[in-house]
C-alpha positions in Angstrom: -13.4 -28.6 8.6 -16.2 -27.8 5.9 -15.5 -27.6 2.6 -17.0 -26.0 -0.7 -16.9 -27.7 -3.8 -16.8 -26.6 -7.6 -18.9 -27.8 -10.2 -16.5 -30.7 -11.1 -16.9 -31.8 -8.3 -13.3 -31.1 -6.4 -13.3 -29.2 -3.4 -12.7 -25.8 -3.0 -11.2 -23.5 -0.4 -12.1 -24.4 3.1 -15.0 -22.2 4.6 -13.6 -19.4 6.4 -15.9 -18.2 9.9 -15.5 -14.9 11.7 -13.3 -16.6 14.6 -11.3 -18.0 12.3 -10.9 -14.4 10.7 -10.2 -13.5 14.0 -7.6 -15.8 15.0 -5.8 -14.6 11.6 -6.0 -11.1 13.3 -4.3 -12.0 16.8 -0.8 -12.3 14.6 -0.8 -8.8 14.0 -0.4 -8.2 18.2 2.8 -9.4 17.5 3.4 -6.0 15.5 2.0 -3.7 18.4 3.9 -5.6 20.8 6.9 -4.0 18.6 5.5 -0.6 18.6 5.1 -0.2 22.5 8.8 -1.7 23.1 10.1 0.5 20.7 7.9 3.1 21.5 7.5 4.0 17.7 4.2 5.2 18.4 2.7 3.1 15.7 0.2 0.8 17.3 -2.9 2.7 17.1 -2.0 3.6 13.4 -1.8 -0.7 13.2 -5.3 -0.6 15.2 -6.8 1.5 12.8 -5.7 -0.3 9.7 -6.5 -3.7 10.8 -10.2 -1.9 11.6 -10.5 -0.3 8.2 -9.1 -3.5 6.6 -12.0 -5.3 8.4 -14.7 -3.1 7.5 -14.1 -1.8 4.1 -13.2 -5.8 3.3 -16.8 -7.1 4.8 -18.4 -4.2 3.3 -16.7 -4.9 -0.4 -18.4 -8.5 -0.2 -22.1 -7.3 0.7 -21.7 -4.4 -2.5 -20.4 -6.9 -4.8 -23.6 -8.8 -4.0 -26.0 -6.8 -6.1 -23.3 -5.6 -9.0 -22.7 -8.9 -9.6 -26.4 -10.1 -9.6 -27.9 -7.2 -11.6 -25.4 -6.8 -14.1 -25.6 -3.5 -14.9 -22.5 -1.6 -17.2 -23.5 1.7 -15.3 -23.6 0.3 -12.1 -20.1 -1.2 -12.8 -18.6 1.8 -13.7 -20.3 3.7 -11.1 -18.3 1.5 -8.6 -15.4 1.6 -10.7 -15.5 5.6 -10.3 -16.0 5.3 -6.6 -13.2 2.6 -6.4 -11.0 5.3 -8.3 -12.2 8.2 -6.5 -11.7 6.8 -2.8 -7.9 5.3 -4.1 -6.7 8.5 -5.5 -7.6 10.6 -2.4 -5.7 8.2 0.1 -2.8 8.5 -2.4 -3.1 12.1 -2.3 -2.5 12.1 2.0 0.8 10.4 1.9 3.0 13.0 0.5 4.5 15.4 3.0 3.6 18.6 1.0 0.3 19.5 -1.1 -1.1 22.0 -3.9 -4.6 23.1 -5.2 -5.9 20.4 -7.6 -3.9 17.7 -6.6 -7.0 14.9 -6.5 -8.1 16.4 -9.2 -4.9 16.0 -11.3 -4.5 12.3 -9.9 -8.1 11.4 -10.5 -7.8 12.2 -14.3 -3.9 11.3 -14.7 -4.7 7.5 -13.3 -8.0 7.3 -14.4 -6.9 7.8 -18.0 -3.8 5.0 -17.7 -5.7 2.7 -16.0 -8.9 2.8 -18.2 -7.1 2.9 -21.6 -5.2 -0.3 -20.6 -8.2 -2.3 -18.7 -10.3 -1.4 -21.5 -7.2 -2.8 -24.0 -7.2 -6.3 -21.8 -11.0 -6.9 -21.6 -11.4 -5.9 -25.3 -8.1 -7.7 -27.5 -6.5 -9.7 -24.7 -9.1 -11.5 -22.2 -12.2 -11.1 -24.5 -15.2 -11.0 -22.0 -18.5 -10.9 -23.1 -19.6 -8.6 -22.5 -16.7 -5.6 -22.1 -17.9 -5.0 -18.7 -18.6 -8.1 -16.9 -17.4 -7.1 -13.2 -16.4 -10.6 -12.5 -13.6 -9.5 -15.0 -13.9 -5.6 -14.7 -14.0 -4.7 -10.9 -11.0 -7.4 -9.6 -8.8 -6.4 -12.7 -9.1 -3.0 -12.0 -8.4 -3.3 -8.2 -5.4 -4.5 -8.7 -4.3 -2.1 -11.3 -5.3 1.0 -9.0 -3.5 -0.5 -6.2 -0.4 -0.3 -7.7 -0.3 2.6 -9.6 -2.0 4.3 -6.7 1.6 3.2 -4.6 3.9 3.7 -7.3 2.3 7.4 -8.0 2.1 8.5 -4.6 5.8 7.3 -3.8 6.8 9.2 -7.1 4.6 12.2 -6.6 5.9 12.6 -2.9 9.8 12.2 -4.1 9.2 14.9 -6.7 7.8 17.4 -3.9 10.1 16.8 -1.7 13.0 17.2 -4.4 11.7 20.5 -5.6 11.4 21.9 -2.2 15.2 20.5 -1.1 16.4 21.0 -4.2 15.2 24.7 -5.3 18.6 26.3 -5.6 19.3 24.2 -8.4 16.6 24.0 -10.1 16.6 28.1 -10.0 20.0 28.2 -11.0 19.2 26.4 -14.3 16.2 28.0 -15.2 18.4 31.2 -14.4 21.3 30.5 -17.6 18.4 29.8 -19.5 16.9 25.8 -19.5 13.2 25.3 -20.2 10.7 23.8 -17.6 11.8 20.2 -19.4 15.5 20.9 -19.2 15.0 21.8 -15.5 12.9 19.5 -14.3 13.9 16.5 -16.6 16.5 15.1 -13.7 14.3 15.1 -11.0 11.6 13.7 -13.1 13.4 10.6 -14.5 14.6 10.2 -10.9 11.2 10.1 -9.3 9.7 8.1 -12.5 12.5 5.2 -11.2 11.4 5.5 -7.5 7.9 4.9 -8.5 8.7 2.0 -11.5 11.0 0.0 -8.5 8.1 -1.6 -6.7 6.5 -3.1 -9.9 9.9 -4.4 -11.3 11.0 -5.9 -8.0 7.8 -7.5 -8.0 7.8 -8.6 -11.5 11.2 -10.1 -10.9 10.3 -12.4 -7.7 6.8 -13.5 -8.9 6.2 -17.0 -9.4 9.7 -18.2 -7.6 9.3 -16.0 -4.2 5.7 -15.2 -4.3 2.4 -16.5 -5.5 0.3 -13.4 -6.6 -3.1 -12.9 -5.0 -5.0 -13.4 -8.0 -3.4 -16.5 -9.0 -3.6 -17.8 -5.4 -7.3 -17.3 -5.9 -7.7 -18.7 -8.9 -5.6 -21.8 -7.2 -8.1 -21.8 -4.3 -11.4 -21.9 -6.3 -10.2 -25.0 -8.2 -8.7 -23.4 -11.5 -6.0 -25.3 -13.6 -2.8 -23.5 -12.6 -1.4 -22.7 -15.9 -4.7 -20.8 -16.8 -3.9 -19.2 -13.0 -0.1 -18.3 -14.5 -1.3 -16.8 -18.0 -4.0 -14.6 -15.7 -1.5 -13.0 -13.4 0.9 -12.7 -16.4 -1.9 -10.2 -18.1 -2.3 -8.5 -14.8 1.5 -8.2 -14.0 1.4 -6.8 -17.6 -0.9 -4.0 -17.3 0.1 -2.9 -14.0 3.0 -2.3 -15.1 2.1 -0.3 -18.1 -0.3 1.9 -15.9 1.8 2.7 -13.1 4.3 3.9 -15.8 2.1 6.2 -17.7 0.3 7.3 -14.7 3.3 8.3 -12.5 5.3 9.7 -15.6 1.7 11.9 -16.5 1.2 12.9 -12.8 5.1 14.1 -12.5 5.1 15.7 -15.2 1.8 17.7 -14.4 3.3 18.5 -11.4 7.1 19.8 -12.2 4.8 21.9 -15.2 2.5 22.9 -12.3 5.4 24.0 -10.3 7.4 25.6 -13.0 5.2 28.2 -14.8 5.2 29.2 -18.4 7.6 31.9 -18.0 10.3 29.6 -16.0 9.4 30.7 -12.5 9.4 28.3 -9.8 6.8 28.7 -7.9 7.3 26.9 -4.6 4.4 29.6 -2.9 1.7 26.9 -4.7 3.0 23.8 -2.0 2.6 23.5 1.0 3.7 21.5 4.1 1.1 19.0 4.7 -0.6 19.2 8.5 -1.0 15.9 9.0 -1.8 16.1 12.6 -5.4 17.5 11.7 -5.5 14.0 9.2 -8.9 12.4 10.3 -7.2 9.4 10.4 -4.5 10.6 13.2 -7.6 12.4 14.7 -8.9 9.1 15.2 -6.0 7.3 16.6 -5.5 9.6 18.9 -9.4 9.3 20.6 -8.7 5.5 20.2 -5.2 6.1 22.3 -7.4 8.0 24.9 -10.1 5.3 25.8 -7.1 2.7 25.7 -4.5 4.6 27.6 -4.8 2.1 31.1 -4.3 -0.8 28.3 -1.5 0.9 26.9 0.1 1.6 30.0 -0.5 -1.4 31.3 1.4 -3.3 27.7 4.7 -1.1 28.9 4.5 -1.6 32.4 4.3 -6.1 31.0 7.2 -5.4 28.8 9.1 -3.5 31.1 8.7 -6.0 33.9 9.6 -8.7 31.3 12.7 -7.1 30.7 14.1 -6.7 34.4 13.1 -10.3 34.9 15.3 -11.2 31.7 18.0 -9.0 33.1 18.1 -10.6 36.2 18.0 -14.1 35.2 21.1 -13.2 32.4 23.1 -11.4 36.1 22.0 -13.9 38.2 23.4 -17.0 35.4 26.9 -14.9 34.8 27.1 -14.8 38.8 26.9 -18.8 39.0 29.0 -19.3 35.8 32.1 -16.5 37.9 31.4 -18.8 41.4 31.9 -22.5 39.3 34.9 -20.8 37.6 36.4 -20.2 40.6 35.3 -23.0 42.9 38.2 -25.0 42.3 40.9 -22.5 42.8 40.0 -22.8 46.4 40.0 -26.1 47.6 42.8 -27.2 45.7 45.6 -27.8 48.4 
């Protein structure tokens, strides 16, 4: 097994090949497996995000190359606006229903949370030199997108779909007189908790159920584990913070989006999203047409698996009834 080693001379995380990558990826069969039994018609969605994972992964390492070599503060914020850009419009394609100037509003709603506080932690708290080392800047700010990108799209769908289930009620109280605050408030404050409850839960269970990525890397590459702990405590910190300010900015853009000045509510500005014209169901769909034989042939496996199981279970409970009832005839 080869092994790197750090400059103090203690090795470092095992070298990692493409089979070996490969063999990690053979576990997730186990998952598509599921899909066909169950027919939940979620294995080419699986297929598609272990290919994404793949190439956007391999891709990330050759691109980090040059950022990391040259240096540059505009080239890191450059990929810091693409990284943004790219993150906001996949959170935009979860929720079921959708209005003009959605990205936009997410783009400046998270991109104002997360670079107040990243700016806050490179400047006070970690103290790079300089501000915008992207050894510092680009993995800190991964991980704060990913979260608040999840905890924002989970909020912002809740809130559409409350307004459009709940309309009656929100009508009624603009009716006898509430502002947009006093209508909206409820559904805000609810939608604020859906999207705070992946954080906390996470917050809770790390460091006794889980080891967080970053501090696993850190772990890997040789670090001292209580510099590790006081990393991830900074980055559990400021996630935090941003998904907060970002989903509570974005939902309240929206309800005030929603709810015009002159208390109307103006459900004629959403609409139901079509996801079947998503590129990415587009794409699982050509996939499930080249690999329809292989598909068919997965069922046709499980289902013959599962009359052989059958018949092994009938054909056992027959031989347990004829022991049972073996001696009541030859006894005299």
């Amino acid at each position: 097994m080869l092994c790197s080693v750090t400059q103090g001379g203690e090795p470092g995380p095992n070298y990692i090949s493409p089979g070996q990558v490969a063999l990690g990826a053979v576990v997730v069969l186990v998952n598509a497996l599921v899909s066909v039994w169950l027919k939940l018609d979620m294995h080419w969605q699986l297929a598609i995000g272990v290919i994404r994972c793949v190439v956007q992964l391999t891709v990330l390492g050759y691109i980090l190359v040059p950022i990391f070599t040259y240096n540059l503060w505009w080239l890191v914020l450059l990929y810091a606006f693409f990284m943004l850009f790219v993150g906001c419009l996949e959170a935009i394609q979860r929720p079921a229903y959708t209005y003009k100037g959605m990205l936009l509003q997410t783009l400046s709603c998270l991109g104002s949370s997360a670079g107040v506080f990243l700016c806050y932690t490179l400047l006070f708290v970690v103290r790079t030199q300089p501000w915008w080392a992207p050894q510092y800047f680009i993995p800190i700010l991964g991980m704060m997108l990913g979260n608040s990108i999840s905890g924002v799209s989970v909020g912002l769908s809740a809130l559409l779909e409350d307004f459009s289930v709940g309309k009656d009620r929100i009508e009624q109280l603009l009716a006898l007189g509430a502002t947009r605050w006093e209508a909206t408030q409820a559904s805000i404050q609810r939608c604020v908790r859906v999207a705070l409850t992946p954080i906390l839960n996470q917050m809770n269970v790390v460091g006794i159920v889980s080891i967080p990525g970053m501090m696993t890397g850190q772990i890997l590459s040789g670090s001292d584990p209580s510099q590790a702990a006081r990393y991830q405590m900074i980055i559990m910190f400021i996630i935090s913070a941003s998904t907060g300010v970002g989903a509570v900015a974005t939902l309240m853009f929206t309800s005030f989006y929603l709810v015009d000045m002159r208390s109307r509510l103006r459900l004629d500005r959403i609409e139901k999203r079509n996801k079947t014209n998503n590129w990415n169901h587009r794409l699982g769909r050509k996939i499930a047409q080249v690999f329809a034989p292989v598909t068919a042939s997965m069922q046709a496996l499980g289902k013959c698996l599962r009359n052989v199981f059958c018949s092994c279970c009938l054909r056992r409970r027959n031989v347990d009834k004829e022991v049972e009832t073996e001696p009541l005839l030859t006894s005299p």
